[in-house]
N, C-alpha and C positions, 0 to 999 in steps of 0.2 A: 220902919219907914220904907217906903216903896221908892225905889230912884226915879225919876223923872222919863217919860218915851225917850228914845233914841232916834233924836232929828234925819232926816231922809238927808245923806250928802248931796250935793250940789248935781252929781251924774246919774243917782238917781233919780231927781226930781225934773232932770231931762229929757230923761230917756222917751219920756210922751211924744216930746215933741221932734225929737229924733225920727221916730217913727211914722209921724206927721209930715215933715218934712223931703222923709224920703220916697212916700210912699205919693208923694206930689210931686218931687219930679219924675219918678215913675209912670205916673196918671199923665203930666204933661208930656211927656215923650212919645205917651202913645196916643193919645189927643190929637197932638200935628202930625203924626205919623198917617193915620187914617183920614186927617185932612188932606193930606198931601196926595194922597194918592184919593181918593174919591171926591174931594171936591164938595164935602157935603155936612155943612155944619153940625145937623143935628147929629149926622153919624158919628161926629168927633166928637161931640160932647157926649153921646150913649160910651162910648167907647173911652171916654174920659175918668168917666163916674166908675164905670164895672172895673176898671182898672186900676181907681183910687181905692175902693172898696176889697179887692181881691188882694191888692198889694199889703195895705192894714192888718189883712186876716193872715196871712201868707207870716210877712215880718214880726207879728205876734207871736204865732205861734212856736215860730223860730226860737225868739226869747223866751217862752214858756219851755222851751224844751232845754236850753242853756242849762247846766250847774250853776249856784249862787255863786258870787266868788269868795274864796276866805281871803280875810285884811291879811291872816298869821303867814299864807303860804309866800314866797318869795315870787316874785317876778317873773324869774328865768333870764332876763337880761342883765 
């Protein structure tokens, strides 16, 4: 008999939106940044998006390049 899948914990089933998250206030940072200084809506929203879009790609890749963690290894703390 086959054990049953091993449900995703709670932080990875997160992490999405961690990602998400971050990479929005990222995007809005730089959003009013470029508002601020040009005065020019659409330019803050082009610079909003490329920004939302790059940070996504950026913080992904980040994570893909992490080691998995082991449960077995200690802390450190």
């Amino acid at each position: 008999m086959s054990t049953p899948p091993r449900r995703p914990a709670w932080r990875d089933r997160a992490r999405p939106s961690e990602v998400l998250g971050l990479s929005s206030v990222l995007a809005v940072f730089t959003g009013v940044i470029v508002f601020l200084v040009t005065r020019e809506w659409l330019d803050a929203v082009i610079f909003f998006g490329a920004a939302f879009i790059v940070s996504i790609v950026f913080i992904a890749t980040l994570l893909l390049s992490m080691p998995p963690r082991d449960p077995n290894r200690p802390s450190g703390h």
